[in-house]
C-alpha positions, -999 to 999 in steps of 0.1 A, spaced: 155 -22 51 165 -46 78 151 -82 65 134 -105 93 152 -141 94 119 -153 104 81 -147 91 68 -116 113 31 -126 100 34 -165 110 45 -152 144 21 -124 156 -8 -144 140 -2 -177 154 33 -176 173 42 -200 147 82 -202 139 88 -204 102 122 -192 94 125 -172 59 161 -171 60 195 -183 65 203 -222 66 173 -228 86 152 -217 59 163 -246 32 144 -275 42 113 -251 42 122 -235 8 117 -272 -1 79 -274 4 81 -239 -16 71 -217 20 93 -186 13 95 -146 15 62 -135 2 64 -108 -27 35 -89 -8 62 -77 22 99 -96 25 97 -96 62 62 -121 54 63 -159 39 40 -167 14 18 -191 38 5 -158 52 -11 -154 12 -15 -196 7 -28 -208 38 -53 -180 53 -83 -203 54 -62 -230 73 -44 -204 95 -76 -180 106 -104 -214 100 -123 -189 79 -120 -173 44 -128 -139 53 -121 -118 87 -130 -86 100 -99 -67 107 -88 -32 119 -60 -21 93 -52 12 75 -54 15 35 -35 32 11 -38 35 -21 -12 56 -44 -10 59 -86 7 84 -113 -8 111 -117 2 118 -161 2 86 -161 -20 80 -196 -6 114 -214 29 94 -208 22 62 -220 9 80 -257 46 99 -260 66 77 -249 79 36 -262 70 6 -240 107 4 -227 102 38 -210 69 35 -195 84 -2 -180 109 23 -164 88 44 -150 66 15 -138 95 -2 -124 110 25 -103 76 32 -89 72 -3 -77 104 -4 -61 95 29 -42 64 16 -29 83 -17 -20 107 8 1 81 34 16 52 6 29 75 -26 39 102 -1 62 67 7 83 52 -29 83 30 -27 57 24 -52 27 14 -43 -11 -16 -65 -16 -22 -52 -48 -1 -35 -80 -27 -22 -104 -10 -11 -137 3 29 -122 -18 20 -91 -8 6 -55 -32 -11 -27 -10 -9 5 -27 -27 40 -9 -17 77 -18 -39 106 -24 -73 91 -7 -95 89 21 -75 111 5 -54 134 11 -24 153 -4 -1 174 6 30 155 -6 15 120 -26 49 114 6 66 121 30 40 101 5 45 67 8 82 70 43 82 70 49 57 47 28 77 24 50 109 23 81 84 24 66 75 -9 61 112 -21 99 119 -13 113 90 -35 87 102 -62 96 139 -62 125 131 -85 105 105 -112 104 129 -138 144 136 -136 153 100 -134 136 92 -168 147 91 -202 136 122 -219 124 143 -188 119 174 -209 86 158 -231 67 145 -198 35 157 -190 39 188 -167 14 167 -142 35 133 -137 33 126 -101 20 106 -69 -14 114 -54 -20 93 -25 -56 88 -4 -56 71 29 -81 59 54 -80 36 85 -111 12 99 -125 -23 98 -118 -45 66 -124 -79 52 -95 -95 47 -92 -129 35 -100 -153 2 -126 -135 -20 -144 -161 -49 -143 -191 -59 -139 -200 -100 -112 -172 -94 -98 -171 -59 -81 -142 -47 -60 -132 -16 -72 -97 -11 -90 -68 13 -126 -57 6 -146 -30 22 -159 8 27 -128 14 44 -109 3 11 -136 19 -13 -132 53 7 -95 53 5 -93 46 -32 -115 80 -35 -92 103 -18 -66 91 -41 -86 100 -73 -89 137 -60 -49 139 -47 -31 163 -68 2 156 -75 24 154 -44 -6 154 -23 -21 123 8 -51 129 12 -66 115 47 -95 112 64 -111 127 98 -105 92 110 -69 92 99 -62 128 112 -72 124 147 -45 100 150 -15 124 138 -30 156 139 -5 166 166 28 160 141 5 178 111 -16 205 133 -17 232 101 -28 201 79 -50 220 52 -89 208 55 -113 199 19 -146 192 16 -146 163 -14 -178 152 -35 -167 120 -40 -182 96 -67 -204 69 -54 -203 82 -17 -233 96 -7 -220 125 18 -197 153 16 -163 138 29 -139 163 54 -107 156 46 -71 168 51 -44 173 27 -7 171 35 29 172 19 60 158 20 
C-alpha cells in the first residue's frame, strides 16, 4: 500500500497540513501526533482531537460499514493452544489492515475474531459504497487460504472462514461517554451491518438494497435473500456475493 507522507484525514477535514512522515514529521512525533493504528494514511489527531476538530462530540455522517469475523472461530479455539489461535488472529488482522486501508477505509474497531471497518470518514470518497464492497471480497481473497497457512490445517473445523455484512447510510461518529470515553461509530446503519454478518456463510458479503444499487452493474447476477434478522423488526432484502 502506497503510505501518505501527510495525514489524508487532517486534510480533507480541515485542509490542515500535518505531515506523518519523512523529516518533517519529527518535530510533530514530538508532541506524540503520529500515524494512527486505525488507517496509516490517518494521524492519531483524527482519533484525539475530534471534539476540538469538528466543535462537537458526535456528527452525523454519510459513511459505509463493514463488519467481518471467523466463521469456526469458537470450535478452533477448544482444539487448538493459545499460540495458534494468536496466529490465526494475527494473520486476520493484517488482512483486514491490507483489504480496508488500500480503499480508504479505517478499522475503528478489532473485536476478538471480529472487525468494524468505516469508508468515507475521515477520508472520503465519492465511491465509498463501491470502495467497502470491494474491500470486502479483497478480504475474502486473502482469507480463502487461512486454513492452509495454519499450523495443523487438517484438525480445523470444516466451517473456518470470513462472513462479511455490509451496509451504507447516515452514522454518528464521534466521542461516545464520558467515565469511559470512546472514539467510535454508533447507529442503525452500524446495527444493520453487524446483522448481515451474523447470517454470512463462510466466504459470503452480504449487502444491503442500499448497498446493491450502487454496484449492481459490476454484480448484476448477485443472488437475492430475504433475512429474519434478530432485533430488526422487518424482513431485510438482501444480496449475497463472492469473491
Amino acid at each position: 500500500m502506497e503510505k501518505a507522507m501527510f495525514c489524508k484525514g487532517c486534510w480533507i477535514q480541515w485542509h490542515g497540513v500535518i505531515p506523518i512522515r519523512g523529516p518533517l514529521s519529527m518535530p510533530f512525533r514530538l508532541f506524540g501526533i503520529k500515524p494512527s493504528q486505525m488507517n496509516p494514511n490517518i494521524c492519531n489527531l483524527c482519533e484525539t482531537q475530534f471534539t476540538k476538530v469538528k466543535h462537537a462530540k458526535q456528527i452525523t455522517y454519510p459513511a459505509t460499514i463493514m463488519f467481518a469475523d471467523i466463521h469456526g472461530y469458537t470450535s478452533y479455539t477448544e482444539i487448538m493452544n493459545l499460540p495458534s489461535v494468536a496466529r490465526l488472529l494475527n494473520g486476520f488482522y493484517k488482512n483486514c489492515g491490507y483489504a480496508v486501508w488500500e480503499r480508504d477505509g479505517v478499522i475503528f474497531k478489532l473485536m476478538g475474531d471480529a472487525m468494524l471497518g468505516v469508508f468515507n470518514f475521515p477520508i472520503t470518497r465519492e465511491d465509498h459504497v463501491k470502495q467497502a464492497v470491494m474491500s470486502g471480497l479483497e478480504l475474502q481473497r486473502k482469507c480463502l487460504n487461512m486454513k492452509a497457512s495454519l499450523e495443523k490445517p487438517e484438525e480445523c473445523p470444516m466451517d473456518l472462514g470470513i462472513g462479511v455484512g455490509i451496509h451504507t447510510g447516515n452514522i454518528a461518529v464521534g466521542e461516545i461517554g464520558e467515565f469511559c470515553r470512546d472514539f467510535t461509530v454508533i447507529g442503525d446503519v452500524v446495527n444493520l451491518a453487524a446483522r448481515l454478518q451474523g447470517v454470512a456463510k463462510q466466504g459470503e458479503i452480504v449487502i444491503t438494497e442500499d448497498v446493491y444499487r450502487e454496484v449492481k452493474d459490476d454484480f448484476p447476477k448477485a443472488n437475492t435473500q430475504i433475512y429474519e434478522l434478530k432485533g430488526i423488526k422487518n424482513s431485510i432484502k438482501a444480496y449475497v456475493l463472492h469473491p
